[in-house]
Backbone as ProteinMPNN parsed JSONL, in Angstrom:
{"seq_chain_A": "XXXXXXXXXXXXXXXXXXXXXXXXXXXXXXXXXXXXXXXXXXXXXXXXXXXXXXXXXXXXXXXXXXXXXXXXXXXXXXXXXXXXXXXXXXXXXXXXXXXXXXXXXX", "coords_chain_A": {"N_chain_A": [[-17.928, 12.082, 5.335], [-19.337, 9.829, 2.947], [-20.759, 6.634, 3.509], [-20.317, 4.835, 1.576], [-18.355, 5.692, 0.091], [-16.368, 5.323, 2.21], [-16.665, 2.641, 2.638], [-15.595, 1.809, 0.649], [-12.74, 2.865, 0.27], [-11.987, 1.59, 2.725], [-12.05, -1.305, 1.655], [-10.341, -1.408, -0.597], [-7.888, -0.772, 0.654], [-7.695, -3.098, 2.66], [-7.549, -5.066, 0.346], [-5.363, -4.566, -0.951], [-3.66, -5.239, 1.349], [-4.734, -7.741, 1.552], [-3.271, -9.075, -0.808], [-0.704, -8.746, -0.947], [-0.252, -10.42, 1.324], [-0.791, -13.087, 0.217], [0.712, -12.898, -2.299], [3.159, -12.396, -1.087], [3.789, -13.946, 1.046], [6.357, -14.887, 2.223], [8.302, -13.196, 2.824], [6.704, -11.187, 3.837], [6.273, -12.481, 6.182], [9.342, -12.769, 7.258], [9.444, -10.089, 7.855], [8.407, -9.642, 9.949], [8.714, -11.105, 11.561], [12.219, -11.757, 12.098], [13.589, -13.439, 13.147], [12.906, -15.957, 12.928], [13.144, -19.603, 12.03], [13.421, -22.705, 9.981], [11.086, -24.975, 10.451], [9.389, -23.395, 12.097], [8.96, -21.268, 10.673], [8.034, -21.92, 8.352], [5.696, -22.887, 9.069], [4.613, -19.955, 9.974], [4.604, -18.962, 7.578], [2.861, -20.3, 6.268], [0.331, -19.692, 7.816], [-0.052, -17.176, 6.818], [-1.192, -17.746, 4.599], [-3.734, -18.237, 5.435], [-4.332, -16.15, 7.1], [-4.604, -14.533, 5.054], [-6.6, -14.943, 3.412], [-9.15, -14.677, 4.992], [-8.746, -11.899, 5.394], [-9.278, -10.904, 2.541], [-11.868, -11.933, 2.365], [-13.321, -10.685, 4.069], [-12.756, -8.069, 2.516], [-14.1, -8.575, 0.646], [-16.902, -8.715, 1.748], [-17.559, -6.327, 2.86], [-16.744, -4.182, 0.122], [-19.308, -5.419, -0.925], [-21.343, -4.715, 0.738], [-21.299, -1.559, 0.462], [-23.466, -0.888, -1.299], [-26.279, -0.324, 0.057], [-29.562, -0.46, -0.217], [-33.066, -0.833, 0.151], [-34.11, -3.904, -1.924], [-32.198, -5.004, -3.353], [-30.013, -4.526, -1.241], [-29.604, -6.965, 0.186], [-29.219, -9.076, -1.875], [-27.233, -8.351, -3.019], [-25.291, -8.41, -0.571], [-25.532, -11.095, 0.818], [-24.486, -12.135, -1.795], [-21.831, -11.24, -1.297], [-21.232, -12.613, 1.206], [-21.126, -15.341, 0.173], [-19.244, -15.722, -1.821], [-17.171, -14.818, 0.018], [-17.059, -16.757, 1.823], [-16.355, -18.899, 0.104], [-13.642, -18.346, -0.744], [-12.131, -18.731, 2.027], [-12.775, -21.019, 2.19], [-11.622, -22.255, -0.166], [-8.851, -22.015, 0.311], [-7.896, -22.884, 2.757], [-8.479, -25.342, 2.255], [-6.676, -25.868, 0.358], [-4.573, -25.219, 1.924], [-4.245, -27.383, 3.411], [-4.01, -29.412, 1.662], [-1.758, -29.138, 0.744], [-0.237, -29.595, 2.97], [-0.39, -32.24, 3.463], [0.029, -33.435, 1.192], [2.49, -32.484, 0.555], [2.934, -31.246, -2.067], [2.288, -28.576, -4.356], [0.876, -27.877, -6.927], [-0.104, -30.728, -8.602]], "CA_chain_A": [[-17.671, 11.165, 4.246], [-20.402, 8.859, 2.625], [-20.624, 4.966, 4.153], [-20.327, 4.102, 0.029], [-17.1, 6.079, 0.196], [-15.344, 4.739, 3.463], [-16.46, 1.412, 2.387], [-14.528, 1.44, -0.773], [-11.759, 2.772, 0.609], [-11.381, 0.729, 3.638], [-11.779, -2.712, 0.581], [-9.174, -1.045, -1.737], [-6.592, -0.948, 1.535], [-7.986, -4.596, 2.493], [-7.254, -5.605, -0.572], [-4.051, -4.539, -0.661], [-3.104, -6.187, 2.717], [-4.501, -9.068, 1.028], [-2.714, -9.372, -2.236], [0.523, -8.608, -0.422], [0.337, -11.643, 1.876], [-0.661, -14.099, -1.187], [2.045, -12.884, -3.453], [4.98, -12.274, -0.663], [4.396, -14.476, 2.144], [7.66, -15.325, 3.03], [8.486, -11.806, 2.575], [5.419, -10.802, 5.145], [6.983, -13.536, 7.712], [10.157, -12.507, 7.557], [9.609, -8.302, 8.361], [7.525, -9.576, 11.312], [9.673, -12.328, 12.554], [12.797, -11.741, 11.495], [14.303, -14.472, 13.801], [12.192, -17.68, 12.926], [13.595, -20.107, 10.729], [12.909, -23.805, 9.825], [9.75, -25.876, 10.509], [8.422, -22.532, 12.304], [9.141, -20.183, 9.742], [7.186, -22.636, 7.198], [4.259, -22.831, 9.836], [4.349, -18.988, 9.301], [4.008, -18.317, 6.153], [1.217, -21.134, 5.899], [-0.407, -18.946, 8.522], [-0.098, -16.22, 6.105], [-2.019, -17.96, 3.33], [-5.064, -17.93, 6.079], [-4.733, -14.784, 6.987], [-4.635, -13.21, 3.617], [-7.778, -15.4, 2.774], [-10.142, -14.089, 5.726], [-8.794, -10.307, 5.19], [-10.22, -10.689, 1.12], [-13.084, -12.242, 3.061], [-13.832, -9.315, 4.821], [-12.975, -7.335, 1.849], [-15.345, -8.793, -0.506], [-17.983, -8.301, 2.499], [-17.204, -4.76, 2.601], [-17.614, -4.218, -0.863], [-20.833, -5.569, -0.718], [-22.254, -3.499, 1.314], [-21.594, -0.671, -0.048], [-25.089, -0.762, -1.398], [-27.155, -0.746, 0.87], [-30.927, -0.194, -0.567], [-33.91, -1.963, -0.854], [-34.204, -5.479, -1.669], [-30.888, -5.371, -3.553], [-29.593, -4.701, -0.595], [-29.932, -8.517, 0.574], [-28.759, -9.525, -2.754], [-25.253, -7.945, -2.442], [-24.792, -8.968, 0.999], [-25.654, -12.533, 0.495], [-23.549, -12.569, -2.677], [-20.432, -11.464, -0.963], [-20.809, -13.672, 1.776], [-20.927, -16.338, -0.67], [-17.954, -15.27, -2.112], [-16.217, -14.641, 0.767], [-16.739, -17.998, 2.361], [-15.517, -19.543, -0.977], [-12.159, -17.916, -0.53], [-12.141, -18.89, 2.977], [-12.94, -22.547, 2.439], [-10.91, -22.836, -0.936], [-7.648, -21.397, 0.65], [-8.262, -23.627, 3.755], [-8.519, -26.777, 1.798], [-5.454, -25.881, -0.258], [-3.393, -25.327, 2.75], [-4.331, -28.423, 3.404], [-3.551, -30.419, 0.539], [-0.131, -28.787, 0.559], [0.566, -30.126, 4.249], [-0.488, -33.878, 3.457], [0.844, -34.277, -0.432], [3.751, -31.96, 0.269], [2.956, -30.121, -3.347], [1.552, -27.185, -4.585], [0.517, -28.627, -8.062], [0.205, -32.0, -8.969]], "C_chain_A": [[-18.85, 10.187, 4.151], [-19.872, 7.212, 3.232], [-19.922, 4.687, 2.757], [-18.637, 4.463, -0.104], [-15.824, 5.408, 1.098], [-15.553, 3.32, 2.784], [-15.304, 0.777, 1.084], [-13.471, 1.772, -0.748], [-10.804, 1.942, 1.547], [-11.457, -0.946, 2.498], [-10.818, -2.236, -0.171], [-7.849, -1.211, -0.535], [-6.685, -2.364, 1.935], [-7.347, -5.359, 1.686], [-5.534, -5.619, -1.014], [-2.732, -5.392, -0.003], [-3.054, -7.59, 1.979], [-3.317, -10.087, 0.1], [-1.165, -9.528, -1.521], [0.756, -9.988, 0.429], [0.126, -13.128, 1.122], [0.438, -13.953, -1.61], [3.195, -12.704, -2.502], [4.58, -12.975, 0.383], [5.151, -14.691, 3.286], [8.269, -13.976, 3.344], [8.25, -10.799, 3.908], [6.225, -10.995, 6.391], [8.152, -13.327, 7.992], [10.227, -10.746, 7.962], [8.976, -8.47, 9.564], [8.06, -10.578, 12.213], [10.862, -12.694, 12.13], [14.049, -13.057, 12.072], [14.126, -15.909, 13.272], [13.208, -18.273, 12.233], [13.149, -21.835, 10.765], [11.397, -24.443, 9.565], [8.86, -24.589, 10.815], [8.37, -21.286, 11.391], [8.188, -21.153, 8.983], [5.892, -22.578, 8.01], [3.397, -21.252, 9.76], [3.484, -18.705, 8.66], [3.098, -19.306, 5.642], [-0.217, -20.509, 6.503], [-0.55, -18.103, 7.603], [-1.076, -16.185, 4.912], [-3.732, -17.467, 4.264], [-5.159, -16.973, 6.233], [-5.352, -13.889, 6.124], [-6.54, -13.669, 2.834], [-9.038, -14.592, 3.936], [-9.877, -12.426, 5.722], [-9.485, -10.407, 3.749], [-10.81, -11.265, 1.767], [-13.859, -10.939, 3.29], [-13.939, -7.81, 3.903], [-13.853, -7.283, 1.127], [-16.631, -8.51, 0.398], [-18.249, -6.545, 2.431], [-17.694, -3.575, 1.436], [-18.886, -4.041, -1.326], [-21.747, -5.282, 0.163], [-21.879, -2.583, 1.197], [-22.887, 0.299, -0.506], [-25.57, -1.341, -0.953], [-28.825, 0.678, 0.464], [-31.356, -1.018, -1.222], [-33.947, -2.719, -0.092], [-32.56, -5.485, -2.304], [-29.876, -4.937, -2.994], [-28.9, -5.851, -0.13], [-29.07, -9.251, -0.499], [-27.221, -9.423, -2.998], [-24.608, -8.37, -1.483], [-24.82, -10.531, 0.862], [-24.426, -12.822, -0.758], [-21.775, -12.592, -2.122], [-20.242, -11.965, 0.248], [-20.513, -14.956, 1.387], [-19.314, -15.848, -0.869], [-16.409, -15.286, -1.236], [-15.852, -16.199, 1.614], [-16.214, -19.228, 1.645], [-14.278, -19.349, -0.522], [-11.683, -18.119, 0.697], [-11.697, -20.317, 2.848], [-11.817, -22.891, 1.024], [-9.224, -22.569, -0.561], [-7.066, -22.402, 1.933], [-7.75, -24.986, 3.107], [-7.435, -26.84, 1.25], [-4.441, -25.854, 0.48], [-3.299, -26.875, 3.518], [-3.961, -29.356, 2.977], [-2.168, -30.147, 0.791], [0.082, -29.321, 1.732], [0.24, -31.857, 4.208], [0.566, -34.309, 2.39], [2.57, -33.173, -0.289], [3.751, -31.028, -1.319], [1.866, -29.921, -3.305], [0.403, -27.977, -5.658], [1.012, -30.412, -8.325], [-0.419, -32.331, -10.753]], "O_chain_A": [[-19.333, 9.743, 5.192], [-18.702, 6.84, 3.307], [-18.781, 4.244, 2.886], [-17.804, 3.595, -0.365], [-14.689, 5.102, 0.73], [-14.52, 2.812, 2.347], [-14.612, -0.21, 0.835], [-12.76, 1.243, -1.602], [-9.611, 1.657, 1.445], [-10.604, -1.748, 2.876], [-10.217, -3.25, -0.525], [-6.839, -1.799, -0.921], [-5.709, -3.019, 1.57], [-6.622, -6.268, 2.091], [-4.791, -6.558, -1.298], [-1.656, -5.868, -0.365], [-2.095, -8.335, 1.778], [-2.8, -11.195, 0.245], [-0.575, -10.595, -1.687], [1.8, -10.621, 0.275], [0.784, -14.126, 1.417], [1.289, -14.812, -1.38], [4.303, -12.842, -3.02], [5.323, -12.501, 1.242], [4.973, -14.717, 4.504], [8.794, -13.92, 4.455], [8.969, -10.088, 4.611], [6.665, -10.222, 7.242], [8.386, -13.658, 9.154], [11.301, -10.33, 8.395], [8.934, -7.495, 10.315], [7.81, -10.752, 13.406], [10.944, -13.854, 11.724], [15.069, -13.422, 11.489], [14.985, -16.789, 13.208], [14.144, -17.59, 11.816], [12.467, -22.154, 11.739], [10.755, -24.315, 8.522], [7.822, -24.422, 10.175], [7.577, -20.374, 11.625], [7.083, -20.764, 9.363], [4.937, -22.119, 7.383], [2.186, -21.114, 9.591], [2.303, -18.375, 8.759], [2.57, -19.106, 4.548], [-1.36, -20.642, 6.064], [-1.742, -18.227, 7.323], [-1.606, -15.215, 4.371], [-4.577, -16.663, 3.872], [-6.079, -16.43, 5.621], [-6.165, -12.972, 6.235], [-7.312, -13.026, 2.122], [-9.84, -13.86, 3.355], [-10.818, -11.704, 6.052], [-10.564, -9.819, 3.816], [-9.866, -11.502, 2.521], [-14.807, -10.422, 2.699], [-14.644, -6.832, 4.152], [-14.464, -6.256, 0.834], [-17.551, -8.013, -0.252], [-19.154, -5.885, 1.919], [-18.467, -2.621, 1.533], [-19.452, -3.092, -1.868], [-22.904, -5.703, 0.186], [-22.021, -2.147, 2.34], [-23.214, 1.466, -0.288], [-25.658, -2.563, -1.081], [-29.037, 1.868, 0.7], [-31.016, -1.675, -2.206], [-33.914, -2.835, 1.134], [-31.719, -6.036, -1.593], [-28.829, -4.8, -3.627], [-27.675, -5.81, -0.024], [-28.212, -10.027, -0.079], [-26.339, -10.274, -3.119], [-23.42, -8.692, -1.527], [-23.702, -11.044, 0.81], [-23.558, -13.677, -0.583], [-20.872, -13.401, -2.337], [-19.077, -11.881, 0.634], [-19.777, -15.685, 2.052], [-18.46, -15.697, 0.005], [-15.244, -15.558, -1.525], [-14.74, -16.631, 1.919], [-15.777, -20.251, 2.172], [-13.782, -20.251, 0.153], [-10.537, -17.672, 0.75], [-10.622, -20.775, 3.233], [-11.122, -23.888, 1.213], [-8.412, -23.05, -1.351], [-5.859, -22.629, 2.019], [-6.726, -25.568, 3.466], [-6.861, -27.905, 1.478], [-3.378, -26.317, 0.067], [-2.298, -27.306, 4.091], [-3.538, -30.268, 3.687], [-1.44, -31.1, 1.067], [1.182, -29.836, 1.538], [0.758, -32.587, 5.054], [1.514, -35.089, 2.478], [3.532, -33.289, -1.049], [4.631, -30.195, -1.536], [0.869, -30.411, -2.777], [-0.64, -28.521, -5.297], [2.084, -31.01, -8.239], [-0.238, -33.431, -11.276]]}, "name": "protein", "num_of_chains": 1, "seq": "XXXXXXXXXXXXXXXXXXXXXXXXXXXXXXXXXXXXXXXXXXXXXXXXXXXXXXXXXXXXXXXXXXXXXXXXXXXXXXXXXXXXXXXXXXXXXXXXXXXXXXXXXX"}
């Protein structure tokens, strides 16, 4: 199998993983800990937001290397580390906000 190939398959299952612990969370935290409940069940599924942010991390890295030639080699790789450390740091900061102000949206 081609690198270009595995790579895009192993980011399409990534991605997956990802999307799944964004959109279900609580969902996630409860098939894997079906005991918790309260304060540590909420500690959870806050864990879950991080998680899901450094797996699309790793996906968008992934991705981007795919192509690998060249100079726009460098250019891909650099871009989706950018990228990836966005989604890292903006997911971070938001779990953040939500544990000081108590809301999502203000």
């Amino acid at each position: 199998m081609q690198p270009k190939t595995t790579l895009t398959i192993a980011s399409v299952i990534g991605l997956i993983f990802s999307f799944a612990m964004f959109l279900a969370p609580e969902f996630v935290t409860r098939e894997q800990f079906p005991n918790s409940e309260g304060q540590g069940f909420a500690d959870l599924v806050t864990l879950r937001y991080a998680i899901a942010s450094i797996i699309l991390a790793l996906v968008i890295i992934s991705y981007h290397l795919r192509d690998i030639t060249g100079h726009a080699f460098q250019i891909h790789v650099m871009r989706g580390y950018t990228l990836a450390f966005s989604v890292v740091c903006i997911t971070n900061l938001s779990v953040v906000r939500v544990f000081r102000t108590g809301e999502v949206f203000s």
